[in-house]
C-alpha positions as CSV (number, residue, x, y, z in Angstrom):
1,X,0.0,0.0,0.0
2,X,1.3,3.2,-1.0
3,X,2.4,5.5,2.1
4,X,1.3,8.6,3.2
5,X,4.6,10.3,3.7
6,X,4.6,11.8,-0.2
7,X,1.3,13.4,0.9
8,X,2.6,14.7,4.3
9,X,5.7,15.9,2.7
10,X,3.6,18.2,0.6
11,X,1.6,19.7,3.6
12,X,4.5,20.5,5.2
13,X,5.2,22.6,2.0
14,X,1.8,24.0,1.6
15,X,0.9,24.6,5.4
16,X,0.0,27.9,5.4
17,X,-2.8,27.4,3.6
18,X,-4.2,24.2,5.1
19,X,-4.4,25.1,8.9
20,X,-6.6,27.5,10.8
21,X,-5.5,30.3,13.5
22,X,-5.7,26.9,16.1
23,X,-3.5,24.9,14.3
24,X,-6.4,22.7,13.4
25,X,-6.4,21.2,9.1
26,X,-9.0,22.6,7.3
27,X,-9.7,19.6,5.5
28,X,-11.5,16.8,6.8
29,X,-10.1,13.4,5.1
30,X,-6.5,12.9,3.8
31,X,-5.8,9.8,1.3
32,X,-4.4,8.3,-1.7
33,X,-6.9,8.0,-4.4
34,X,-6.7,4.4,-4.5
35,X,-8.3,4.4,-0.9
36,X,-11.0,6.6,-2.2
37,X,-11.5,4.3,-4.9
38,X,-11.6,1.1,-2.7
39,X,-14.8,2.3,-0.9
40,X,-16.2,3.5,-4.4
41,X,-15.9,-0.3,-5.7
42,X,-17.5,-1.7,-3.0
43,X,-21.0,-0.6,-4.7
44,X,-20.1,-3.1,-7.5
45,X,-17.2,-5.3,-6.5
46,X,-17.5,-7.7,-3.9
47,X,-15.0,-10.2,-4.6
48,X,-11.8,-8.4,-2.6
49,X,-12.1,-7.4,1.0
50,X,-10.2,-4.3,2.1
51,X,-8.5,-3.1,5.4
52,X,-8.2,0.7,6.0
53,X,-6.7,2.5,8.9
54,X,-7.8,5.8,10.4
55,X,-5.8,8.4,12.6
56,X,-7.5,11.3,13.5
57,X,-4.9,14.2,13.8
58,X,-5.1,18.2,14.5
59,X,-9.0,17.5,12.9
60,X,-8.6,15.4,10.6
61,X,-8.8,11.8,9.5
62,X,-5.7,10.2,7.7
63,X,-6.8,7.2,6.1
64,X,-4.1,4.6,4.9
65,X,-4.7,1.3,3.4
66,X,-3.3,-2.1,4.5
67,X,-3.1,-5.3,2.6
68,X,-5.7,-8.2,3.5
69,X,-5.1,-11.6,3.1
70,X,-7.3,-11.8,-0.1
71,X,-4.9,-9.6,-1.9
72,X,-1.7,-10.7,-0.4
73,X,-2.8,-14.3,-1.7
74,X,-3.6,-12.7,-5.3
75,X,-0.4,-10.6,-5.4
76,X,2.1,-13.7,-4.1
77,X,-0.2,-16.3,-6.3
78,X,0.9,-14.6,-9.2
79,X,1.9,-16.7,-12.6
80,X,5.1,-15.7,-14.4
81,X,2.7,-15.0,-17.4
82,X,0.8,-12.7,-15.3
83,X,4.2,-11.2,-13.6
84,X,5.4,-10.3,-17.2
85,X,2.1,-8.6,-17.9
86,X,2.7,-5.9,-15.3
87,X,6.1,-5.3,-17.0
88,X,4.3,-5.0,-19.8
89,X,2.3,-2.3,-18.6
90,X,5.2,-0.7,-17.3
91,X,6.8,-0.5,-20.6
92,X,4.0,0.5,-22.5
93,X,4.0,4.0,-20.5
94,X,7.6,4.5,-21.0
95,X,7.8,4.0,-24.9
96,X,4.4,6.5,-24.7
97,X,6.0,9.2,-22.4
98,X,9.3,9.4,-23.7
99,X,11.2,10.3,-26.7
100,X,13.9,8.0,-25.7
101,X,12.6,5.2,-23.7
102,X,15.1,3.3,-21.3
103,X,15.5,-0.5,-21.9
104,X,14.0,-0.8,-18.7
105,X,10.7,0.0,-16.7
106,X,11.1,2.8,-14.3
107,X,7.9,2.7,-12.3
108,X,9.5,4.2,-9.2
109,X,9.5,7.9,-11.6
110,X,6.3,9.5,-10.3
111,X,4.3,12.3,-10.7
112,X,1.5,12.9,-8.5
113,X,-1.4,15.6,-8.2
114,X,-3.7,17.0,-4.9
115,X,-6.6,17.5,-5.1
116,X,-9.2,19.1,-3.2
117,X,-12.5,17.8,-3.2
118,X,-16.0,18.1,-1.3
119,X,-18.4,15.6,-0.3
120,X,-21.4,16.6,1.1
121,X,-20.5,19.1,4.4
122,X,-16.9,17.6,4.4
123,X,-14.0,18.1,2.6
124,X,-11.0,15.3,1.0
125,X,-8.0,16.4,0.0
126,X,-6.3,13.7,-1.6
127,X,-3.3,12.2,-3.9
128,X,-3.4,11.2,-7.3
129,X,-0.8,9.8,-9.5
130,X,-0.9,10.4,-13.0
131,X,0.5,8.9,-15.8
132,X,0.9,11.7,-18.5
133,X,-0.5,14.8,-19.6
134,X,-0.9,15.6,-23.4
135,X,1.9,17.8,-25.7
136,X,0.2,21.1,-25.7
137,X,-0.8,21.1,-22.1
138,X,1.0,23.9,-20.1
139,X,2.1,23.7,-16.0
140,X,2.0,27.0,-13.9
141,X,5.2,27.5,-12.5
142,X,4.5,28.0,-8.8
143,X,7.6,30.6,-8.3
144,X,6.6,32.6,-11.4
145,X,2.9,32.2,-11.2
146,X,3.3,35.6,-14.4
147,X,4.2,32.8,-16.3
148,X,3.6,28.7,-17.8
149,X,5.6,26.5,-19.5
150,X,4.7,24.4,-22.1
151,X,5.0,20.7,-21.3
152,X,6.6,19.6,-24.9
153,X,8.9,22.6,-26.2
154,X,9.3,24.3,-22.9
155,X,8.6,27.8,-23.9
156,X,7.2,30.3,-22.0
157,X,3.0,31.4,-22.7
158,X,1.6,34.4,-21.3
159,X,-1.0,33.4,-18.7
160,X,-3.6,34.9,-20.9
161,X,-3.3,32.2,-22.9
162,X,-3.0,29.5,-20.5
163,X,-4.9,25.9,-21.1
164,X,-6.6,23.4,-19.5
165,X,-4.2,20.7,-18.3
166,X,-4.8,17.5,-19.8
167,X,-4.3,14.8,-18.2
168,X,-4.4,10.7,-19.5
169,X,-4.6,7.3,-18.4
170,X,-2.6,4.2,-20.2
171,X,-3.8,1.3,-19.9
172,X,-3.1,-1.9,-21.9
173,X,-5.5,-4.9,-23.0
174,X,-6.2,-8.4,-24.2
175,X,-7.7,-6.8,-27.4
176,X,-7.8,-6.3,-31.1
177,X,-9.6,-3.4,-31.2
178,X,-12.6,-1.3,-29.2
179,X,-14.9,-4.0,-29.9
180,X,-13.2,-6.8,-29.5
181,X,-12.9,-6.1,-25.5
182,X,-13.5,-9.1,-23.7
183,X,-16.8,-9.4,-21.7
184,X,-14.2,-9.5,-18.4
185,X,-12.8,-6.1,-19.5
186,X,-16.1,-4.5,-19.1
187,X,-15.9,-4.8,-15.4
188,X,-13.1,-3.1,-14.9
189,X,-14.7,-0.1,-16.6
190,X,-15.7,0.7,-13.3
191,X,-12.7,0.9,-11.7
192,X,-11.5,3.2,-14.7
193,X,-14.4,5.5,-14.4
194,X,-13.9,6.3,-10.5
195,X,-10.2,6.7,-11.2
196,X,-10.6,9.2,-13.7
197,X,-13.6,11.2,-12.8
198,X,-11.2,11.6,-9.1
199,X,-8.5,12.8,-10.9
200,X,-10.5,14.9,-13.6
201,X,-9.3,12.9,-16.7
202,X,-11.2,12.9,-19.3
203,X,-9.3,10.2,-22.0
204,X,-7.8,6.9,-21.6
205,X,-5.4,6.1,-24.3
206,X,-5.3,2.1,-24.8
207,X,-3.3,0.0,-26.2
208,X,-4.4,-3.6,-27.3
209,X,-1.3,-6.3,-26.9
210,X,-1.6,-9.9,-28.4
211,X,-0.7,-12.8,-26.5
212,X,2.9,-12.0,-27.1
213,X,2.3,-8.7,-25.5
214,X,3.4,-6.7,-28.4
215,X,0.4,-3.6,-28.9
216,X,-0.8,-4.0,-32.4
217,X,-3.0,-0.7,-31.8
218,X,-3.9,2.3,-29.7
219,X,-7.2,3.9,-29.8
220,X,-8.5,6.6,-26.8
221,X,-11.7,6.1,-24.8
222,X,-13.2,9.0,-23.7
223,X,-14.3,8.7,-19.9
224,X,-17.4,10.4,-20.6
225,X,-18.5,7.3,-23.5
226,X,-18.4,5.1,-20.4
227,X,-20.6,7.2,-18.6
228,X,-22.9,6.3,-21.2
């Protein structure tokens, strides 16, 4: 389970602007996004249990996730065949996100947004990792907020013309093509819809492997065609 020290590293940054004059957060519920997105599936999966634990600190509730036996059993009852599919993954991103991809996977190079969300009366502020963003989007540099870069040639916009940031998920499939999904595949659409819709993404950009893992095409899948 991934740790919560990223997320506390970045309020110790950002500080200021999350506590009130006594000290206490103004937030309600700190978390990854893949805790959110546990309690989401519950509505329609019910074939993994799940194990969260709570800390309530200053006001607010820290919620971290800890492995169950179901999914240590899954994780460490892993084929090889099934082993090498995460690498594929892996790869896949890489050859999509870099001009020069390295021979090797390096999952451990993250970038990761917060966001700040409301649910009802209370308020999340959570952690989201993300797995690219599109040529022509352009970051704000927080110590010249005056001006934004452009996240392919690097130049400098004025903040007039500032876009949206847009932001995609890769994922790769047992496929030939958009309808050729398997009927298994159409369950995990619902695990693809809460991880987006979190996160704001509006595109998935897939990539459908044979059996040899190879991807013989990549199509997008707008989040909001799932919706429907």
């Amino acid at each position: 389970a991934a740790s919560l020290d990223a997320l506390l590293w970045w309020i110790s940054k950002h500080k200021h602007s999350l506590l009130d004059k006594k000290q206490r957060f103004t937030f309600d519920f700190l978390a990854w996004r893949g805790t959110v997105r546990k309690i989401m599936s519950s509505l329609f999966n019910n074939e993994t249990d799940w194990r969260i634990g709570v800390i309530r600190f200053r006001g607010a509730y820290f919620l971290h996730v800890f492995h169950t036996e179901t999914e240590l059993n899954i994780e460490f009852g892993q084929t090889p065949i099934e082993q090498r599919m995460c690498y594929w993954g892996h790869k896949f991103e890489d050859y999509l996100c870099s001009e020069t991809p390295p021979l090797f996977p390096c999952p451990k190079k993250l970038f990761s947004l917060v966001n700040l969300a409301t649910l009802g009366v209370h308020t999340l502020l959570y952690g989201s990792e993300i797995d690219a963003c599109t040529q022509d989007s352009i970051l704000i540099d927080e110590n010249n907020p005056a001006a934004t870069k452009n996240s392919h040639n690097g130049t400098d916009s004025s903040i007039q013309h500032k876009k949206k940031r847009k932001f995609v998920e890769i994922k790769v499939i047992y496929a030939k093509n958009m309808l050729d999904l398997h009927t298994s595949t159409a369950r995990k659409y619902g695990k693809w819809w809460s991880q987006c819709f979190l996160t704001g993404i509006e595109q998935i950009l897939l990539g459908f492997r044979d059996d040899y893992g190879v991807v013989r095409q990549i199509q997008p899948l707008l989040i909001k065609d799932i919706e429907t």
